[in-house]
MARZA-388510 format. One record per residue (C-alpha): x, y, z; residue in three letters; residue number from 1. Coordinates in steps of 0.001 Angstrom, whole numbers, plus 500000, padded with zeros to 6 digits. Layout:
BEGIN
[node [X; Y; Z]; ALA; NUM],
...
// end
This chain:
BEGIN
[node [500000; 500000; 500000]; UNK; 1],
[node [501643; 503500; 499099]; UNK; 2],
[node [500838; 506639; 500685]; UNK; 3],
[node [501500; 509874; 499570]; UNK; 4],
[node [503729; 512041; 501265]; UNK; 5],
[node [501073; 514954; 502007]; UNK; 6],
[node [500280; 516188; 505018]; UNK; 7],
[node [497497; 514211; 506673]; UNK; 8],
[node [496974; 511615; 504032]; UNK; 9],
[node [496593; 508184; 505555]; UNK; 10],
[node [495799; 504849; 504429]; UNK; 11],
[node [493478; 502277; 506905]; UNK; 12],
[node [493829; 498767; 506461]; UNK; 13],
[node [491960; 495991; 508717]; UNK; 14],
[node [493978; 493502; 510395]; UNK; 15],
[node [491617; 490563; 512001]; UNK; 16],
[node [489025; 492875; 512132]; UNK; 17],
[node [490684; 495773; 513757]; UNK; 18],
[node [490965; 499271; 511608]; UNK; 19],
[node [494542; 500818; 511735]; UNK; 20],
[node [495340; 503888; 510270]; UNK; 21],
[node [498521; 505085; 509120]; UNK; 22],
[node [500250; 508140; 508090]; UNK; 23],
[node [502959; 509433; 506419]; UNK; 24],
[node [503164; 511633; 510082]; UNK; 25],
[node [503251; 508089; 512291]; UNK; 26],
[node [506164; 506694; 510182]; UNK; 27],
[node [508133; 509682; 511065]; UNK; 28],
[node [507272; 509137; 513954]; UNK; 29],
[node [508255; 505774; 514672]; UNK; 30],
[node [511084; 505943; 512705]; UNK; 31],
[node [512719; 509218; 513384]; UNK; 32],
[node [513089; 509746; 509848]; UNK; 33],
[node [511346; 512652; 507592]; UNK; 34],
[node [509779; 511985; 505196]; UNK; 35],
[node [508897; 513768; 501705]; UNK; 36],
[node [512193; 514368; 501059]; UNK; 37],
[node [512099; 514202; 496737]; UNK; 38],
[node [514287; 510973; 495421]; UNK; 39],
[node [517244; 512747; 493086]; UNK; 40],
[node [518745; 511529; 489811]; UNK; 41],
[node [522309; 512063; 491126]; UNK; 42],
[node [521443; 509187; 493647]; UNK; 43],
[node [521102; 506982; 490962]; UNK; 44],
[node [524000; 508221; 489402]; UNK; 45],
[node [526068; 507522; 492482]; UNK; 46],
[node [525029; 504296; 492708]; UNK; 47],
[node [525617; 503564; 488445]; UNK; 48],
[node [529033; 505005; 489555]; UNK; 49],
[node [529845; 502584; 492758]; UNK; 50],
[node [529180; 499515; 490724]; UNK; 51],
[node [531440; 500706; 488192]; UNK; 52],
[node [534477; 501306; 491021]; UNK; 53],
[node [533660; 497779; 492548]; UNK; 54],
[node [533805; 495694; 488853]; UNK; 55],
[node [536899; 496700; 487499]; UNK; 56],
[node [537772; 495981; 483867]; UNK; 57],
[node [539932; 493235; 484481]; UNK; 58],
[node [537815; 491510; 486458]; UNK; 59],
[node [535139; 488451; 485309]; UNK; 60],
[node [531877; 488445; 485668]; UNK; 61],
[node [528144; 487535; 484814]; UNK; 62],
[node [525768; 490348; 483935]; UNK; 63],
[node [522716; 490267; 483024]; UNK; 64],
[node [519554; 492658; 482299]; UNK; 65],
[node [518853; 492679; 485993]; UNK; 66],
[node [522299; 492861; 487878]; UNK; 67],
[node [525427; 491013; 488127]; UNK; 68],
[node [525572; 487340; 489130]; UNK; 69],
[node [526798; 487132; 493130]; UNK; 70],
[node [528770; 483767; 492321]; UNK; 71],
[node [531155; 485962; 490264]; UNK; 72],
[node [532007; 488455; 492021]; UNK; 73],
[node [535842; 488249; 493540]; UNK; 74],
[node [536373; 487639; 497256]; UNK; 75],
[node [535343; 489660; 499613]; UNK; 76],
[node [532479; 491198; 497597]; UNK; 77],
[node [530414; 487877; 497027]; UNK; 78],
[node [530662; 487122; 500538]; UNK; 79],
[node [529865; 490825; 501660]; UNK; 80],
[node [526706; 491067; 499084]; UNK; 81],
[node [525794; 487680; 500288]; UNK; 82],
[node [525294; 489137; 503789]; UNK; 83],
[node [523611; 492612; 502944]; UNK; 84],
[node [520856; 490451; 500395]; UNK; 85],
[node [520109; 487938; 503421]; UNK; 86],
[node [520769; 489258; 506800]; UNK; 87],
[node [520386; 493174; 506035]; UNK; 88],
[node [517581; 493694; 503576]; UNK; 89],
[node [515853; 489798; 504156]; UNK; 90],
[node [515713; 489575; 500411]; UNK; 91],
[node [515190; 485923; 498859]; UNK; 92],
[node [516936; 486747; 495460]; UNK; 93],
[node [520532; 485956; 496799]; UNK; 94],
[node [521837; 485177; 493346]; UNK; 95],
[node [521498; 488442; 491315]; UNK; 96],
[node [523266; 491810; 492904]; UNK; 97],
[node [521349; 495031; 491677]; UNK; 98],
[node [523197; 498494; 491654]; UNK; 99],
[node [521583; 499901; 495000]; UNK; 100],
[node [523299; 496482; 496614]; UNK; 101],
[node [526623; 498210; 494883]; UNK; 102],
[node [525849; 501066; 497031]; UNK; 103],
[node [525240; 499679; 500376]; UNK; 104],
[node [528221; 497099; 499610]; UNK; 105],
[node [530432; 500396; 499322]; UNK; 106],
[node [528751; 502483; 501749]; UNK; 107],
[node [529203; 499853; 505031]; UNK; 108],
[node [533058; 499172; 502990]; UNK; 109],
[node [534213; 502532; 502805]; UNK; 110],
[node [531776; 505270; 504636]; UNK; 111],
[node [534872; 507690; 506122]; UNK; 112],
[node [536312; 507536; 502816]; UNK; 113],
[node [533698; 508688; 500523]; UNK; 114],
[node [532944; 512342; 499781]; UNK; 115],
[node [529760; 513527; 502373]; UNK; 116],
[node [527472; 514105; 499056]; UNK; 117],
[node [528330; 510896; 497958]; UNK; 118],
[node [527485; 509326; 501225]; UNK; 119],
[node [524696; 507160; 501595]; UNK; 120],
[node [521551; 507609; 504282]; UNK; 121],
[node [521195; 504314; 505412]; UNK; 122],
[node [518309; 504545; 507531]; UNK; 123],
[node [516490; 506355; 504360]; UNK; 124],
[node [517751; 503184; 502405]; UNK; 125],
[node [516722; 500603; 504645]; UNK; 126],
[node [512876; 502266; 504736]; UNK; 127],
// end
């Protein structure tokens, strides 16, 4: 279910026959996080960018229209995606990296490295 980020927009869904209502406002809440905040190009563009710096030329590996095969990657990336696709995001496609994967592979790798507009918000990442 998607809500809008407008003020005061809610959605209601029943759960065993209880009505619960939520807002963009109780997310925030409950999360700490704002929300609203516009999703920009140059995010995407970062993230295009990381998965470039992480598969060098010389390297081998399987692509494919969806992402790059985890089983070749190079040690300690396989291993390292391996863990953010199960453990961090609880995803059940542990075969295929995608380029936001890229992002939070280099982001938890090299955070105090990485210029602070090219940083990633990992809270906003993991909601």
């Amino acid at each position: 279910m998607a809500l809008n980020s407008q003020i005061g927009v809610s959605a209601t869904t029943m759960v065993r026959g209880l009505a619960i209502s939520i807002s963009s406002e109780l997310i925030s809440k409950v999360t700490t996080l704002p929300l609203g905040i516009q999703w920009r190009i140059e995010d995407n563009t970062n993230s295009v960018i990381t998965k470039k710096n992480f598969i060098t030329a010389d390297e081998k590996h399987i692509e494919d229209k969806n992402g790059v095969r985890r089983e070749s990657l190079s040690y300690p990336w396989d291993k390292g995606a391996y863990h953010i696709l199960k453990y961090i995001l609880c995803e059940g496609r542990l075969s295929v990296v995608y380029v936001y994967h890229f992002r939070l592979l280099h982001e938890v790798t090299f955070r105090e490295e990485l210029p602070q507009a090219q940083r990633l918000s990992v809270p906003y990442f993991l909601l």
